[in-house]
C-alpha positions in Angstrom: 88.0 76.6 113.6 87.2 73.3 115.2 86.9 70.0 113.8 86.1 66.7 115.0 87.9 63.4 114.6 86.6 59.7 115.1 88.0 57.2 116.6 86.0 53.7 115.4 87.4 51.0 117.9 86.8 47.4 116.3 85.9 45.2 118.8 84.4 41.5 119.3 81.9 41.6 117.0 80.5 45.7 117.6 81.6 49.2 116.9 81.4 51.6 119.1 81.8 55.4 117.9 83.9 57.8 120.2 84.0 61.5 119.0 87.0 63.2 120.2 87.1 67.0 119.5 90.5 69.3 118.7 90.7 72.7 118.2 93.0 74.6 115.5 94.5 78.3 116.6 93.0 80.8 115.2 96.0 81.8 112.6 96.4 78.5 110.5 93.4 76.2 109.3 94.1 72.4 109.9 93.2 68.9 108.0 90.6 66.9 108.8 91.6 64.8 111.7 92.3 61.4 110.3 89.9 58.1 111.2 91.9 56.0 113.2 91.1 52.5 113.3 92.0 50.7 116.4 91.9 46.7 116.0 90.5 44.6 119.2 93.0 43.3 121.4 94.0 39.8 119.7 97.3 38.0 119.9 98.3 36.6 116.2 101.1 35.6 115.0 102.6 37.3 112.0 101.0 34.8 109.5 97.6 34.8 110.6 97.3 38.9 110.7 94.8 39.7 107.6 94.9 43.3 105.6 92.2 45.5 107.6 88.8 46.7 106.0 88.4 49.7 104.3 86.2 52.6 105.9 84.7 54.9 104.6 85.8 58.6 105.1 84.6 61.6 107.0 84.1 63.4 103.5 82.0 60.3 101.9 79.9 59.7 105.1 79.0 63.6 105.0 77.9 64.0 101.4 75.5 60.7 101.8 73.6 62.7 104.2 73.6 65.7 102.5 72.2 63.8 99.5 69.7 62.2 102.0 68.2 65.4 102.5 69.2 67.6 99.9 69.4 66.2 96.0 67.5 66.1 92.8 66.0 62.6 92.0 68.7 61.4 88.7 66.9 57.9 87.9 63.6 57.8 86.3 61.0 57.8 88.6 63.2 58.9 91.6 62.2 60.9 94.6 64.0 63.9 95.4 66.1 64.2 98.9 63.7 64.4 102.0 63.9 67.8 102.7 64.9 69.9 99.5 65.0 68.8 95.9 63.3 68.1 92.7 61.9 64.8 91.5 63.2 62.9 88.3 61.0 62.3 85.4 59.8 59.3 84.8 60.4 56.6 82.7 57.7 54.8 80.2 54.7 54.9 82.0 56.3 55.6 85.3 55.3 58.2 88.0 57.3 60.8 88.1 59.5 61.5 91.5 58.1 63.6 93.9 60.1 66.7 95.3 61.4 67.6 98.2 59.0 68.2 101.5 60.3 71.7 101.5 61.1 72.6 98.4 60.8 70.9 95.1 58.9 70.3 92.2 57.5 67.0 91.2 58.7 65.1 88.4 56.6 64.6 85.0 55.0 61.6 84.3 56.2 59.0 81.4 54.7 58.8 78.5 52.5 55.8 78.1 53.6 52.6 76.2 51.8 49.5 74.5 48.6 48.5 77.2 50.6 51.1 79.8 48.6 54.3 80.5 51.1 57.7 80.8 52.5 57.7 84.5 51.5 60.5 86.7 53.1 63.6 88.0 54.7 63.6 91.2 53.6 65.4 93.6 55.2 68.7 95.4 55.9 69.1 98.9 55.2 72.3 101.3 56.7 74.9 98.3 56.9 73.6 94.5 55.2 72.7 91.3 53.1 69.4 90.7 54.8 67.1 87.3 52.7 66.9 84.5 51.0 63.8 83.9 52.6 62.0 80.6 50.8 61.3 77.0 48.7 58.0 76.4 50.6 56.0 73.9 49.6 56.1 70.2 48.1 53.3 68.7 48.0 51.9 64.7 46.4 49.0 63.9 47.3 47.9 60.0 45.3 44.7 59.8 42.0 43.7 60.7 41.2 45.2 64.9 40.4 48.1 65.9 42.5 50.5 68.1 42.3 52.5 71.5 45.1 55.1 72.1 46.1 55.1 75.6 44.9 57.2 78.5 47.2 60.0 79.8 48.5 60.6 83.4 47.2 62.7 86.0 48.6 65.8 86.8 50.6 65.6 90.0 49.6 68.1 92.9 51.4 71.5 94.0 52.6 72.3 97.3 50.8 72.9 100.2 51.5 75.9 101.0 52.6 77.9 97.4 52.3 75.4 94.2 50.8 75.4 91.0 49.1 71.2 90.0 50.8 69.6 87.0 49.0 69.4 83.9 46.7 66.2 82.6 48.6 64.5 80.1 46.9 64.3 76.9 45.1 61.1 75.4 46.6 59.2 72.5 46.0 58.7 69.2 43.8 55.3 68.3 44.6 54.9 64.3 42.5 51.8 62.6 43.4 50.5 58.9 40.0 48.3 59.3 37.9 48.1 62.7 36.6 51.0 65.4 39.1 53.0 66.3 39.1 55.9 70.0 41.5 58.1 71.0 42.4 57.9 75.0 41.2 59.9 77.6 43.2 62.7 79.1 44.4 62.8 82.4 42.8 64.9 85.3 45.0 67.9 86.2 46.7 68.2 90.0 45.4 70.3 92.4 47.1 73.2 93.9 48.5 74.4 97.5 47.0 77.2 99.8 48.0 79.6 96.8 48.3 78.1 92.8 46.5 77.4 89.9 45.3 73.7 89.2 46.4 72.0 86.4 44.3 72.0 83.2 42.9 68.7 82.3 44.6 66.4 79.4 43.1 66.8 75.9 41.3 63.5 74.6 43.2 61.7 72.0 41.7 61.9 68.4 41.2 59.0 66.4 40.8 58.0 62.6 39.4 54.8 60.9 39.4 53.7 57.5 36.0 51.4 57.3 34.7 52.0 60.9 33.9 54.6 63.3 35.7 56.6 65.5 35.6 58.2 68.6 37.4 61.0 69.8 38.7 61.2 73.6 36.9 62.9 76.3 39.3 65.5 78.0 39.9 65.3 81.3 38.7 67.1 84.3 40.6 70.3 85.6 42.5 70.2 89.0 40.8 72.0 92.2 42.4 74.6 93.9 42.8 74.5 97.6 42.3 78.3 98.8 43.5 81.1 96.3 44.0 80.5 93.0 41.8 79.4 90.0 40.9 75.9 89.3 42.0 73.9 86.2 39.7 74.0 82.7 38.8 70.7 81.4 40.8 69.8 78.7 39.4 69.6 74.9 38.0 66.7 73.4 39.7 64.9 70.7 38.9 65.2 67.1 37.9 62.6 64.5 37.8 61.5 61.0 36.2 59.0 59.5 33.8 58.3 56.4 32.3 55.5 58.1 30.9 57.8 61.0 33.2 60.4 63.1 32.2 61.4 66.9 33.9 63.7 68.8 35.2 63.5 72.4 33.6 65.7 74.8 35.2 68.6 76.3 36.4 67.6 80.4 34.7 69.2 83.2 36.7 72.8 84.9 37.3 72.3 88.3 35.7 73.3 91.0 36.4 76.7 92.9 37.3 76.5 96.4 37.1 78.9 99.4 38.7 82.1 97.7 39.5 80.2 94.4 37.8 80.6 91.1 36.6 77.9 89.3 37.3 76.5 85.4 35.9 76.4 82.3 34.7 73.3 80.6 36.9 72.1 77.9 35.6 72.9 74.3 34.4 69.8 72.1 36.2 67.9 69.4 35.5 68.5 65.7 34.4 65.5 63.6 35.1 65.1 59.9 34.3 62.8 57.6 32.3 61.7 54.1 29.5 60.4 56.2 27.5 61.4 59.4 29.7 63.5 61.5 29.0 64.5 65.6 30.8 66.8 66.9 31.9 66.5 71.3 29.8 68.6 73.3 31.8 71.3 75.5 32.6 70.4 78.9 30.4 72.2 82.1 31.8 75.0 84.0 33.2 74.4 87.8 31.2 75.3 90.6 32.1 78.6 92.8 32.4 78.1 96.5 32.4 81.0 98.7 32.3 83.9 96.2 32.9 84.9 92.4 31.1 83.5 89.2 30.5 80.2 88.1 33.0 78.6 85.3 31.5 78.8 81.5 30.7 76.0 79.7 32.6 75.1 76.8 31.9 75.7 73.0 30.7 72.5 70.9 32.9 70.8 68.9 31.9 71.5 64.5 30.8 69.0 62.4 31.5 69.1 58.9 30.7 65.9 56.3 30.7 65.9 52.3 28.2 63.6 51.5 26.5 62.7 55.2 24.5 64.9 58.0 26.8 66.9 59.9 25.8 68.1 63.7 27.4 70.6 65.5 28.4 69.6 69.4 26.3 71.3 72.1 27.3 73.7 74.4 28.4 73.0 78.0 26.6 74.0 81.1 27.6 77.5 83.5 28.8 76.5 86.9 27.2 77.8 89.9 27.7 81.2 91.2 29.0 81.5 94.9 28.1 84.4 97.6 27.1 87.7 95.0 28.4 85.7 92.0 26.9 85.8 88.9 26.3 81.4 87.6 28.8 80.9 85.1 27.5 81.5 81.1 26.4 78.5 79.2 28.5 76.9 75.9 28.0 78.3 72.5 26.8 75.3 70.3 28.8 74.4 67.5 28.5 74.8 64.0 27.3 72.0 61.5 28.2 72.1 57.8 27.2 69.6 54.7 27.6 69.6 51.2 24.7 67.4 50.7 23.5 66.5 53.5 22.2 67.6 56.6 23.4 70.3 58.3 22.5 71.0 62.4 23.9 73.3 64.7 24.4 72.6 68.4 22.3 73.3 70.8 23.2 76.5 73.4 24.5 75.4 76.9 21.9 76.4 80.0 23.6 79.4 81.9 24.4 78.7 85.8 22.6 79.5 88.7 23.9 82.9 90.7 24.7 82.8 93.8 22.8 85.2 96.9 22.5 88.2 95.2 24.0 86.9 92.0 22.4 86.8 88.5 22.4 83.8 86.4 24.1 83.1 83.8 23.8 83.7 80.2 22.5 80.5 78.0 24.7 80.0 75.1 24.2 80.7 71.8 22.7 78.1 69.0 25.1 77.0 66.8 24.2 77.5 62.4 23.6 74.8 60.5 24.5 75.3 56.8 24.3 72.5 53.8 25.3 73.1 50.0 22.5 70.9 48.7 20.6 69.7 52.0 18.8 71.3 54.7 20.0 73.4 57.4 18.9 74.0 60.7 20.1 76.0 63.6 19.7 75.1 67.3 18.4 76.7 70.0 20.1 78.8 72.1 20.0 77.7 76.0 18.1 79.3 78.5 19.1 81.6 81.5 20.2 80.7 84.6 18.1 82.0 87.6 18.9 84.6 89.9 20.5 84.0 93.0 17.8 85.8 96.4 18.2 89.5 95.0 19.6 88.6 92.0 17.9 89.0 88.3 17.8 85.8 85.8 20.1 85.7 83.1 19.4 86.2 79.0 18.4 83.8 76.9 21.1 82.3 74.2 20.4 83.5 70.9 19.2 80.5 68.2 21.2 79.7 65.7 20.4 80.4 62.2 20.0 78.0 59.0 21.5 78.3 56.1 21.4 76.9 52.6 22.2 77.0 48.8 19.6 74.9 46.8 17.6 73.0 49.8 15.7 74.3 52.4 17.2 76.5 55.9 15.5 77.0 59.0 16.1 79.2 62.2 15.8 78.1 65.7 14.1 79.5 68.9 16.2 81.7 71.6 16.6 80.5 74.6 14.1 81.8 77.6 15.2 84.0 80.1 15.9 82.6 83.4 14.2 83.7 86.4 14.8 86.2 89.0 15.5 85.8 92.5 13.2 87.1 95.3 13.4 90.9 94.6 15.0 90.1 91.0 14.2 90.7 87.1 13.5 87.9 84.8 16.2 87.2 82.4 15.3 88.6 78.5 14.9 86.2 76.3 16.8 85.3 73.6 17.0 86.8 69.4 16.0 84.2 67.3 17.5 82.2 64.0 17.1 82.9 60.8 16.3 80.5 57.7 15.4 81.0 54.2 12.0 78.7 55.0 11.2 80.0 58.2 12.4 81.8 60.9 12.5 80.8 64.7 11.1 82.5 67.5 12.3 84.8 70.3 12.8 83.3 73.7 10.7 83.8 76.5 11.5 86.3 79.2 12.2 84.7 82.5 9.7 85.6 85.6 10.4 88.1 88.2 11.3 87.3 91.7 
């Protein structure tokens, strides 16, 4: 086994670095040569000679460049080694380290603090996972004010190659003792490598006041996938409570598919809750396909349920567009609405997506029920068919949501139409209708042939 020793010759001012090999038999293993440090060639007298500086050894030198390329970020927020390693986590409101260019995952985000949104995943290298993005802060105001939770991190990317994107980090909590209070958004999920799944998007933060409004958080957007895979769903909205007027967040878009990869769904809606009127989010829309495969669904509306006010269900999310042959992606179902005394409406249906060449559409969601105690009651329509893709037939008609009551009045709503078909396609069939103690609602339309 051979071994190398180093001779550092100190001269006037510059080192220079001579590497001298030696060889040790084959029988018997030797020590590290030792550093020899040769002085430069200066006549002193005894008194003027000073102690000489330390170097460094062989071993210490060695493990720093190890470390340099191969090591797992420790401090928060730190980067992994070069080459090989895995980021650090990071600190309040910090990005998270990002991994080694080889191998690695990236580090999650912070968690947000006061006026500090959560700190983003780090990102992967060639093979590894994306960090997740960190929360929004939560926020209380006692006094007069109102409140915003904070908004939460993005999801950091996968690797290029094999790597699955970090998830959003959720929205926080906005909390209001006298004043408007809204949750924060959540944070868009990373994307992923050649092959992965995207990160989900970061649920909206929910939010409660005490004499005002609120407003839920809108969920973030899913992460896109690069080449194979499936693309992040949006996240959900965030849900509300207040007697004073409650709104849900919306549901976050899905990502869209690309090449190969499929696309997401949108996020569903955020529930509201409260004495008065009450809104419930609407659902996200569904991704988009790219080359092939079916469009992402729409999410499903948020419920709405109030004592004493109207309560409205959210509305469903949109289908996604089919790809090559792929069917559009089916709409949201609305959501419900429910009242003790007052007004009680469903959500409307989400429209189904368009197909793709020789794709069908998509179905239109159903109408959500609407049911009060004492008040009236409505359902919603359902949504309509996508159309057919060249070759391809429409899709059905959402069915309408029905209306219910105990002592007031109830009525159904209309299904959706049928979409229509492609060149050479059928027309979509229409949808069932509602139904409602006072009237009933109608039956959709059929879509038209191609």
């Amino acid at each position: 086994m051979a071994t190398n020793a180093f001779i550092i010759a100190l001269t006037a001012g510059s080192f220079a670095v001579v590497g001298a090999a030696c060889a040790a038999t084959a029988h018997a293993e030797t020590d590290p040569a030792p550093i020899v440090i040769v002085g430069a060639a200066k006549h002193h007298k005894p008194a003027d000679r000073q102690a000489k500086p330390a170097v460094p050894s062989a071993v210490g030198v060695g493990q720093d460049l190890v470390g340099f390329f191969i090591s797992n970020g420790d401090e928060p927020g730190e980067n992994a080694g070069l080459l090989i390693g895995n980021g650090a986590d990071g600190g309040t409101g910090q990005d998270g380290g990002r991994g080694g260019l080889l191998f690695g995952n990236g580090g999650r985000g912070g968690a947000g603090g006061p006026d500090q949104a959560g700190g983003n995943g780090g990102n992967a290298g060639l093979i590894g996972n994306g960090g997740a993005g960190g929360a929004g802060v939560n926020v209380t105001t006692t006094g007069n004010g109102g409140s915003t939770g904070g908004a939460g991190g993005n999801g950091g990317n996968g690797g290029a190659l094999f790597g699955n994107g970090g998830a959003g980090g959720a929205g926080g909590r906005g909390s209001a003792a006298s004043g408007i209070a809204s949750g924060g958004q959540g944070g868009t999920g990373g994307d992923s490598g050649l092959v992965g799944r995207a990160g989900t998007g970061g649920a909206g933060g929910p939010a409660d006041s005490k004499d005002s409004a609120a407003f839920g958080g809108e969920g973030g957007a899913g992460g896109r996938p690069s080449w194979i895979g499936q693309a992040g769903g949006g996240g959900q909205g965030g849900n509300v409570s207040s007697d004073y007027g409650a709104y849900g967040g919306r549901g976050g878009t899905g990502g869209d598919g690309r090449m190969l990869a499929a696309p997401g769904r949108g996020g569903e809606g955020g529930a509201a809750v409260g004495q008065g009127k009450a809104v419930a989010g609407s659902g996200g829309t569904g991704g988009n396909a790219a080359m092939f495969g079916p469009g992402g669904a729409g999410g499903r509306g948020g419920n709405g349920t109030s004592n004493a006010g109207d309560a409205t269900g959210g509305d469903g999310g949109l289908g996604g567009r089919g790809g090559q042959a792929g069917r559009g992606g089916n709409g949201g179902d609305g959501g419900f609405g429910n009242s003790n005394t007052g007004q009680a409406n469903g959500g409307r249906g989400g429209n189904g997506g368009s197909g793709g060449a020789g794709g069908a559409g998509g179905r239109g969601g159903h109408g959500g029920d609407g049911v009060s105690t004492a008040g009236s009651g409505f359902g919603a329509n359902g949504g309509s068919g996508g159309s057919g893709g060249n070759g391809g037939n429409g899709g059905a008609g959402g069915n309408g949501g029905s209306g219910g009551t105990t002592t007031g009045k109830s009525y159904g709503a209309n299904g959706g139409n049928g979409g229509n078909g492609g060149a050479g396609g059928k027309g979509g069939k229409g949808g069932a209708p509602g139904l409602g103690t006072t009237s009933n609602g109608n039956s959709g339309k059929a879509g038209s042939n191609g």
